[in-house]
Residue, then its C-alpha position, 0 to 999 in steps of 0.5 A: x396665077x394664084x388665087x386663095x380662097x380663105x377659110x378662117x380658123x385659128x391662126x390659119x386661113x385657107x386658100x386655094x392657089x393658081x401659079x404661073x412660072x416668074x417671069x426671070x432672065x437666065x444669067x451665067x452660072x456665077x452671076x445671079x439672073x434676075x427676077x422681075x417682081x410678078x404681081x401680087x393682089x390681096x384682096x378682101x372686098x367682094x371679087x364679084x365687085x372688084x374694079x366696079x365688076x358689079x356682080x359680071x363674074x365674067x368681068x371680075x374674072x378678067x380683071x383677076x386674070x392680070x394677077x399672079x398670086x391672088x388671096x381672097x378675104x375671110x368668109x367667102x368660103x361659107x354658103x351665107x356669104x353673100x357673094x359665095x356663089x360668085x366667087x365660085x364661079x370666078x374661081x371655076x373661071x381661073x382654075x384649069x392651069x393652076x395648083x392648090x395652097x393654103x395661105x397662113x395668116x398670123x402665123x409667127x410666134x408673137x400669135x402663139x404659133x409654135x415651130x411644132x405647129x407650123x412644121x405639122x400643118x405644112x407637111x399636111x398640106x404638102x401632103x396634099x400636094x398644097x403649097x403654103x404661103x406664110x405671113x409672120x412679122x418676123x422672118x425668123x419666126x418662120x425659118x430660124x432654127x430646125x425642123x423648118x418644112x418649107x421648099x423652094x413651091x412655097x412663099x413668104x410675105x413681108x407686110x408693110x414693105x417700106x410704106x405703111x398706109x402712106x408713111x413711110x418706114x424705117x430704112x434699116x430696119x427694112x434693109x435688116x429684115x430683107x437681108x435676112x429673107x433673102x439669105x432664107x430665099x438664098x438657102x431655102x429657095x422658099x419665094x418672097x412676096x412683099x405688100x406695101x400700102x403706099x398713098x403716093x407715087x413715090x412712095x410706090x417707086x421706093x416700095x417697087x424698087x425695095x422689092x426688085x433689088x431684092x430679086x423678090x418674087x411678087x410685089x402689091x401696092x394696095x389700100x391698108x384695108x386691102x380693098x375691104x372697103x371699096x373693091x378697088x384692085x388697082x393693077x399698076x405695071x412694073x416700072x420695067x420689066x427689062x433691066x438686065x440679066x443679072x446682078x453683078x453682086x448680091x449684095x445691097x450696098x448703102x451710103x453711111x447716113x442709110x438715105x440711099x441704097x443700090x444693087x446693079x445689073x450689067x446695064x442698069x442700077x436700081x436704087x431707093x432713096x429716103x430718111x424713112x420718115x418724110x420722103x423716098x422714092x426709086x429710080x434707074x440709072x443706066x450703068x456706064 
């Protein structure tokens, strides 16, 4: 499990990080195994209220404890907050088997963020022996050209994965950035977490499915205001978490309109389907 803690500054939220091993399928040596998403939750309402908690640390501490990565909104870190004391204990609840991060918000080019600056405050924090979690719109941001400091304990978020706030996103343009942040998973070992904010069922699947076919490492479906305005935190199991052993290619293929598109394992085919604009959904389908 991870949990972050926020502290606000410039480009930068700090945050405290709990990590359980993934969960994944060793395949032969040629073959890559497969990765079953594990469960992201940012959350920025009040943790001791979470999933009507109301205020029973014991309660809200549970609920997180379904989670693998967890980050907590903005201000908690300050004495003021009103729900500071608790999050503390909640966090106390939860630390023993976990580990230390930072978690870095707005942190690509477009928000003024330099290579130089990204590549000083990771080595800081690797100092530290802390991992970072970076969210930047644009992936090359983060790990194009040199003095690239990540390793295979960090992670990158992709924000608004195929939905946002219920509608649905372009298809190629999805497939274009994922194709490139899994080359950089590839090459870097740097983990993917991808956060959709779907407002139906079909929307989830096609968010879920773009994630697993991927081979990402963690996946959340949630609110747009990440649950800052009524604590829920929905907790909604994988549509599987066996469906093979690994890929038979590692690469996404996809018909000529960009309305469909698969990746295989040995037993199953993960697909999504949509025109990016009115409807799309994901689905298995049994192989042979």
């Amino acid at each position: 499990m991870i949990i972050l803690l926020f502290n606000q500054a410039p480009e930068i939220i700090e945050a405290i990080i709990f990590l359980k091993l993934p969960i994944h399928f060793q395949g032969p040596v040629d073959l890559t195994p497969v990765t079953v998403p594990q469960y992201l939750a940012i959350y920025y309402g009040w943790p001791s209220l979470v999933e009507n908690s109301l205020g029973d640390v014991t309660a809200a501490s549970n609920w997180f404890a379904q989670f693998d990565l967890i980050v907590l909104g903005d201000g908690l870190w300050k004495t003021t907050h009103g729900d500071h004391s608790k999050t503390q204990t909640i966090i106390t609840n939860l630390i023993a088997r976990n580990k230390k991060g930072i978690f870095w918000d707005d942190a690509g080019f477009d928000y003024g963020a330099t290579r130089q600056r990204q590549s000083n405050m990771i080595q800081y924090c690797h100092s530290k022996n802390m991992n970072v979690i970076m969210n930047a719109w644009n992936p090359d941001d983060v790990f194009s050209g040199s003095n690239v400091q990540l390793n295979s304990n960090d992670i990158y978020l992709l924000e608004s994965y195929l939905v946002s706030n219920g509608t649905y996103l372009s298809l190629p343009a999805w497939k274009e950035k994922a194709d490139k942040c899994a080359n950089y998973k590839n090459h870097s070992g740097v983990k993917m977490a991808c956060l959709s904010t779907p407002t139906t069922h079909d929307q989830f699947l096609q968010a879920w499915f773009g994630t697993a076919m991927y081979n990402f490492d963690y996946f959340q479906a949630t609110d747009i205001t990440y649950s800052a305005s009524n604590n829920r935190l929905a907790f909604t199991v994988n549509p599987s978490s066996s469906y093979g052993s690994n890929w038979q290619n590692d690469t996404i293929t996809s018909n000529a309109a960009n309305t469909y598109f698969s990746r295989s394992t040995e037993s199953w085919t993960l697909s999504i389907s949509g025109d990016g604009a009115s409807w799309g959904y994901g689905t298995f389908t049994s192989v042979g």
